[in-house]
C-alpha positions as CSV (number, residue, x, y, z in Angstrom):
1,X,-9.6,-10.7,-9.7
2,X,-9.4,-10.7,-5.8
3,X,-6.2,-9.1,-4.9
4,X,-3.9,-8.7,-1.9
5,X,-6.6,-7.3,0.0
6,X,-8.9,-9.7,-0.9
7,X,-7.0,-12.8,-0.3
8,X,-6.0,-11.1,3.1
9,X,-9.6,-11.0,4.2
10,X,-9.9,-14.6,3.4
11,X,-6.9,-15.1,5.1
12,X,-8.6,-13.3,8.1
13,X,-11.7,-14.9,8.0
14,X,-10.0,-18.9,7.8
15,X,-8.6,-17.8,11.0
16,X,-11.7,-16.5,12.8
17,X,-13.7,-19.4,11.6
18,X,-11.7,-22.1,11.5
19,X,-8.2,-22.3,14.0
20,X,-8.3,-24.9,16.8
21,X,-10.9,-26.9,15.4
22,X,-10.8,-30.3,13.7
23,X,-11.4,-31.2,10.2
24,X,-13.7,-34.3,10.4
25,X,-14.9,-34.1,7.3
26,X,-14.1,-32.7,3.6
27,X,-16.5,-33.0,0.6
28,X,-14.8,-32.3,-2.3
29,X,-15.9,-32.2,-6.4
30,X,-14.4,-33.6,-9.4
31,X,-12.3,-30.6,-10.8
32,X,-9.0,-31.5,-12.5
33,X,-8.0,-28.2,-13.6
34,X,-9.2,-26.4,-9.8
35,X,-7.1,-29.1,-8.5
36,X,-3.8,-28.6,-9.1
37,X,-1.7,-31.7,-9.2
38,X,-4.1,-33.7,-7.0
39,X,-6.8,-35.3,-7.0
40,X,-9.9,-34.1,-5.5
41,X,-9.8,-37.3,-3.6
42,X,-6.3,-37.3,-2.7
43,X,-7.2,-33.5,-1.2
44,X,-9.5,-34.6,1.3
45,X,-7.8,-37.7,2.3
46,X,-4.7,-35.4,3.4
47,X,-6.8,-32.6,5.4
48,X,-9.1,-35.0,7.1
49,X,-8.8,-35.6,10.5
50,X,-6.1,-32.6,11.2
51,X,-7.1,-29.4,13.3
52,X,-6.1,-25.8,11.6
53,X,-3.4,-24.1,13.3
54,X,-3.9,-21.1,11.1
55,X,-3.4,-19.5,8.1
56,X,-1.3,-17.2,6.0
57,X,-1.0,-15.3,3.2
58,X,1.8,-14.1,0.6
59,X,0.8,-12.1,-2.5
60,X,-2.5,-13.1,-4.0
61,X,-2.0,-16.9,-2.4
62,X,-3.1,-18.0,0.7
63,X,-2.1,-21.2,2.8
64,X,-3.7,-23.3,5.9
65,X,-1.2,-24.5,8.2
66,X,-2.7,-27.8,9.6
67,X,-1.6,-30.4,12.8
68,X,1.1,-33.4,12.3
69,X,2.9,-34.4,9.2
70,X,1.5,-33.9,6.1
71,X,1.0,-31.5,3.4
72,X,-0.9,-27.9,3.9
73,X,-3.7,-26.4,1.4
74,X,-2.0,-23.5,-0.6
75,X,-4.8,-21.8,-2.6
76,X,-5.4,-19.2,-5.6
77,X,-8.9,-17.3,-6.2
78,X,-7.6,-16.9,-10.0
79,X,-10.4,-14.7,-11.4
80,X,-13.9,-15.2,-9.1
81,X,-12.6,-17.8,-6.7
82,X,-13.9,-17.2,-2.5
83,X,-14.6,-18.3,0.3
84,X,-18.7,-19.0,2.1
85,X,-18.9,-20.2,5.1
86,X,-22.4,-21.8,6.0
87,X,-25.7,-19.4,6.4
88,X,-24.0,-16.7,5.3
89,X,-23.2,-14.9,1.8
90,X,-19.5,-15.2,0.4
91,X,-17.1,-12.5,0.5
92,X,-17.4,-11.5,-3.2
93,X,-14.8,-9.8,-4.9
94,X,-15.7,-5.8,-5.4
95,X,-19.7,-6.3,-4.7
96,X,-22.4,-8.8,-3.7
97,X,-24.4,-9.2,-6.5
98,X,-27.9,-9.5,-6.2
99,X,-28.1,-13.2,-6.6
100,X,-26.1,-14.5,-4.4
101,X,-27.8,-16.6,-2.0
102,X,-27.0,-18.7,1.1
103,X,-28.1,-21.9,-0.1
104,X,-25.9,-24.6,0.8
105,X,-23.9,-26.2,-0.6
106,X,-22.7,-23.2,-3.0
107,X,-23.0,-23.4,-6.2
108,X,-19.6,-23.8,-7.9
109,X,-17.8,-25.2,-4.6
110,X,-14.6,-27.1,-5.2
111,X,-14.4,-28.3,-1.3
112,X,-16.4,-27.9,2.1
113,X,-14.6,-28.8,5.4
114,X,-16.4,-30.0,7.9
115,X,-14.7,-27.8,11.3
116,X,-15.8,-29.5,14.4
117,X,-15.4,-27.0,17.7
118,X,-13.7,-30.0,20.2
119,X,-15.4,-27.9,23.6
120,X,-18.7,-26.8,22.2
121,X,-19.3,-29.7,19.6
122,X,-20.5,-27.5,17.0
123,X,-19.3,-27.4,13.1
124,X,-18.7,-24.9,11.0
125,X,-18.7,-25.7,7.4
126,X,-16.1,-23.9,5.1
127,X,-16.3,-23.4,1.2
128,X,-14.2,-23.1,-1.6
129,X,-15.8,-21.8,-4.6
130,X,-14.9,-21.2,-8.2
131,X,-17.4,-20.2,-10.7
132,X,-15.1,-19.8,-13.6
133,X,-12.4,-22.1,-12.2
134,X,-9.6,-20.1,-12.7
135,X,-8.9,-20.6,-9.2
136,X,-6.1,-23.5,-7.9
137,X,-5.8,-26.1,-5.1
138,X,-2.5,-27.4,-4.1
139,X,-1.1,-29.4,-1.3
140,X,2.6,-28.3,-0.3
141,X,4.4,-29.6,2.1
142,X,6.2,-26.2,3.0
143,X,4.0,-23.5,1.4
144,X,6.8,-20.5,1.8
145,X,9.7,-22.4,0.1
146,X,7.9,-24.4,-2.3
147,X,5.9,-22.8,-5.8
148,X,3.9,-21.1,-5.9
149,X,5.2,-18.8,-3.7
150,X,8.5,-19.2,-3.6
151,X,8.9,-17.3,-7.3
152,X,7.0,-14.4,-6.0
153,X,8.4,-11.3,-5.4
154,X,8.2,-9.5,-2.5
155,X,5.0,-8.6,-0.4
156,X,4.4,-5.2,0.4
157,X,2.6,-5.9,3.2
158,X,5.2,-8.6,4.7
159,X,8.2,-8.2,2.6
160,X,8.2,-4.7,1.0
161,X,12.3,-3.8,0.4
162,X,13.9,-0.8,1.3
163,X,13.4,2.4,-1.6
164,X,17.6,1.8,-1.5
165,X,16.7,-1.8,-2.6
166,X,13.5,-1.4,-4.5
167,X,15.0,1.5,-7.2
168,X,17.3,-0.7,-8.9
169,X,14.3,-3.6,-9.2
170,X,12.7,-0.8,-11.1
171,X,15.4,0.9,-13.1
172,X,16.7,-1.8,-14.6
173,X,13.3,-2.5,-16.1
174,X,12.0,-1.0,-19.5
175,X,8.5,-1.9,-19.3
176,X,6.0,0.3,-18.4
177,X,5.3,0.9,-14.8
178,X,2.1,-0.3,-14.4
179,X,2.8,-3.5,-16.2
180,X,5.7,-4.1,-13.7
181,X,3.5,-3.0,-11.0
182,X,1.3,-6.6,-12.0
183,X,4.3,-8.7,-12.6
184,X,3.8,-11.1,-9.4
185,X,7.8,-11.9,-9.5
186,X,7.9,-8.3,-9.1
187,X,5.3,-7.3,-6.6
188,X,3.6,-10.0,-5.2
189,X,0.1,-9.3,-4.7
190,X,-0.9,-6.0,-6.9
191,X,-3.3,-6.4,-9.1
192,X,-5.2,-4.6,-10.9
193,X,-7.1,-2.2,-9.4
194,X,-4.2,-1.3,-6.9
195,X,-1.4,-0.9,-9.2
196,X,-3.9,2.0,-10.4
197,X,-4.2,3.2,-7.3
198,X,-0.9,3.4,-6.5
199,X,0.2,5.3,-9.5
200,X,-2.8,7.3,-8.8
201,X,-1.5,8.7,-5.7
202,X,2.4,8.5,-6.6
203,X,1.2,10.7,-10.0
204,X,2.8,8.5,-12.2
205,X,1.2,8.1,-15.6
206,X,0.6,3.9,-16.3
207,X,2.7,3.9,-19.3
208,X,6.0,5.7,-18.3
209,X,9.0,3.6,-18.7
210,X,9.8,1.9,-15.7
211,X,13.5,2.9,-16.3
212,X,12.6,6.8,-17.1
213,X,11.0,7.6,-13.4
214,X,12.7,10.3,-11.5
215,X,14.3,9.7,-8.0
216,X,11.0,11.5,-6.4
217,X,9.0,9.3,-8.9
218,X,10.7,6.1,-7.5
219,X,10.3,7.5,-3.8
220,X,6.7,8.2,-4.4
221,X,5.7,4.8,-6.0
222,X,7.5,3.0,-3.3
223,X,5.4,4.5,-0.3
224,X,2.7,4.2,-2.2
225,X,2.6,0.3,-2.5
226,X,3.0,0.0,0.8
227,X,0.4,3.3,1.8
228,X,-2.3,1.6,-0.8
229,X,-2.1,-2.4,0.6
230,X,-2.1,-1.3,4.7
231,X,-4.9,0.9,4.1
232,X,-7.1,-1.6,2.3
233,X,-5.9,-4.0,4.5
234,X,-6.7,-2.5,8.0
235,X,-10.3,-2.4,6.7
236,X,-10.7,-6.0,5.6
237,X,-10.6,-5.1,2.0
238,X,-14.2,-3.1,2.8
239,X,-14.4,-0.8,0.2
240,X,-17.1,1.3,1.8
241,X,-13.8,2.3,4.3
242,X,-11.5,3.1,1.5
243,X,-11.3,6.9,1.9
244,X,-13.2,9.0,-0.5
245,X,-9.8,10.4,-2.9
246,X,-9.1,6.8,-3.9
247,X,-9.4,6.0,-7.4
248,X,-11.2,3.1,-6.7
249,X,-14.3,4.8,-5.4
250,X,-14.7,6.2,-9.1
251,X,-13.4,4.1,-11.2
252,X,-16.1,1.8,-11.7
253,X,-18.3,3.5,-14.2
254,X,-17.7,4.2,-18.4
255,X,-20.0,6.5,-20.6
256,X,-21.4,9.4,-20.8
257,X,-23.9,7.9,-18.0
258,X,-21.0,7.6,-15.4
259,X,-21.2,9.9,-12.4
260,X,-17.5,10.5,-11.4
261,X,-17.0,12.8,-8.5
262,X,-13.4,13.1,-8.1
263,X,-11.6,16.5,-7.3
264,X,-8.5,17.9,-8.8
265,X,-6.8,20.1,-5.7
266,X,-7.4,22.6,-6.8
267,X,-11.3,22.2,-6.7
268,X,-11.2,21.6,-10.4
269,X,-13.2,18.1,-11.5
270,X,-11.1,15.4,-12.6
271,X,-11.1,13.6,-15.6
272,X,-10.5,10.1,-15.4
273,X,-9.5,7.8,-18.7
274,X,-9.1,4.9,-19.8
275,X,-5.9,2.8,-22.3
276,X,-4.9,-0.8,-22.3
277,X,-1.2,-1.1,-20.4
278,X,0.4,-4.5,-19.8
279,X,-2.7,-6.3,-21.4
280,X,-5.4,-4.7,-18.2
281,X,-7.6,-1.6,-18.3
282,X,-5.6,1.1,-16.4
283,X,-7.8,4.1,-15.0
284,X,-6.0,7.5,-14.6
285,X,-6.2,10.6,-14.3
286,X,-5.6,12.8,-17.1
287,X,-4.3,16.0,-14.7
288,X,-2.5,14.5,-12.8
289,X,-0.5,11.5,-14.6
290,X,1.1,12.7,-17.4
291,X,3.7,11.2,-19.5
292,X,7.1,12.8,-19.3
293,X,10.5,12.6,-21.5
294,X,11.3,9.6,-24.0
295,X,7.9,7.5,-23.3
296,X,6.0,10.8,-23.7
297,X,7.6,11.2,-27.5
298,X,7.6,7.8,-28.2
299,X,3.8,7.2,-28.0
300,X,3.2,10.5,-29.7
301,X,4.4,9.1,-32.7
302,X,1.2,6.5,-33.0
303,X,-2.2,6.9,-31.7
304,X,-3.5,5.3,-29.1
305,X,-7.8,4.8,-28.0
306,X,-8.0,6.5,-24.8
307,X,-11.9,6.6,-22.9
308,X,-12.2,9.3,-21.7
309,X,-15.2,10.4,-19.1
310,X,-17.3,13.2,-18.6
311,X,-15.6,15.7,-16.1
312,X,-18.3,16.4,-12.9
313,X,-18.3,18.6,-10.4
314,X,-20.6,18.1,-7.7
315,X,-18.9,16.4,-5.3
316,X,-15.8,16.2,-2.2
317,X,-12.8,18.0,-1.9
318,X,-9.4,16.6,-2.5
319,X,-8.4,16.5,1.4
């Protein structure tokens, strides 16, 4: 699922592509579950005709702010929803696989807007797509102060809280960590893959009970949403700039097959594994997120399927 970085890039890219020009046309197919409390009909008939101002972005949702009264798109990538904008591929979650094509229009497209440049007379076509339609379209007129964004948490990017302010939101939480860590009215915008990350680097194991986590636990996991989202952010979610200790550059493959070339600091190879927490495949590792006090003894008592893979050594450095 695209996550805060993601849904920034798209962010990103509605606002190179498409601010100051003028909607002049929107194609739109039939989708009643993509379109959220709309028609598809009713969705062109409010954008057309209005020139993007810009757009923004809370959490996982983004928003296009358009000219005069009227409602503003507020959309949701759900599970493989992007973005394509016209002779050229579409930002794909994680990787470009090997089919995807240019050909217009997209497969799977839910909308195209027709973006006509007013000085150069040239139009730029926009697409929404949604193979698995998990994805939603709404029309808001305030997109901050209306759902659903408004029962979102906070952002860590725009509105991450204070650690004074963000240890009681934890404490006074039994679940595990990294299930909190997804909860959107919690932290707007981590997903799956980050939420790993950041306990990764905070060395907090997935399950420990949100209310169990030392002060430097809580200290640790707080910079670490913040440290995690900027630095995916500032490269455009381009995960051939993540820097080589992440997680996420070896998390990818399972089996005995799986090359995994993370270091322990001590020079050591890592062992990465695998258990289910909060209903999502959390990747760890085993060295440096363990289980501590009352959450350690209490899933002692049962048995738990952990995947484990094979430990390498032929690779970087921890820096």
């Amino acid at each position: 699922m695209p996550e805060l970085p993601e849904v920034n890039r798209a962010k990103n890219l509605v606002n190179k592509v498409a601010v100051g020009k003028l909607i002049e046309k929107v194609e739109t197919v039939e989708d009643p579950i993509v379109f959220s409390g709309i028609t598809h009909d009713e969705f062109a008939k409010e954008l057309t005709g209005r020139t993007v101002e810009s757009a923004g972005r809370y959490g996982k949702v983004f928003y296009i702010t358009l000219s005069g009264g009227g409602r503003m798109p507020v959309l949701h990538f759900g599970m493989t929803g992007m973005l394509q904008v016209k002779g050229e591929l579409a930002a794909y979650y994680k990787e470009t696989p090997k089919a995807a094509s240019t050909d217009w229009p997209p497969r799977f497209m839910k909308f195209i807007l027709h973006l006509v440049d007013s000085e150069t007379g040239v139009t730029t076509h926009l697409a929404f797509l949604d193979a698995r339609r998990l994805g939603r379209i709404r029309l808001c007129e305030s997109p901050l102060t209306e759902p659903p964004i408004s029962e979102l948490g906070f952002d860590p990017i725009l509105s991450m809280p204070s650690i004074e302010k963000f240890k009681p939101l934890v404490l006074k939480r039994s679940c595990p960590i990294k299930a909190l860590l997804l909860d959107q009215s919690f932290s707007a915008g981590v997903g799956n893959w980050v939420a790993d990350e950041i306990l990764y680097h905070a060395r907090v194991h997935p399950e420990q009970r949100s209310n169990t986590l030392t002060d430097e636990q809580l200290v640790a996991v707080h910079l670490q949403t913040a440290h995690v989202c900027e630095i995916a952010v500032s490269v455009d979610a381009d995960d051939s700039k993540f820097p080589e200790n992440w997680l996420f550059k070896h998390r990818w493959g399972k089996g005995k097959k799986a090359a995994h070339n993370l270091k322990l600091p001590s020079g050591e190879p890592a062992t990465i594994k695998w258990i289910t927490v909060g209903g999502r495949t959390s990747a760890y590792v085993a060295e440096l997120q363990t289980l501590a006090g009352p959450t350690a003894k209490k899933l002692t008592r049962g048995k738990r399927k952990v995947r484990v893979t094979r430990r390498t050594s032929n690779v970087k450095r921890w820096p």
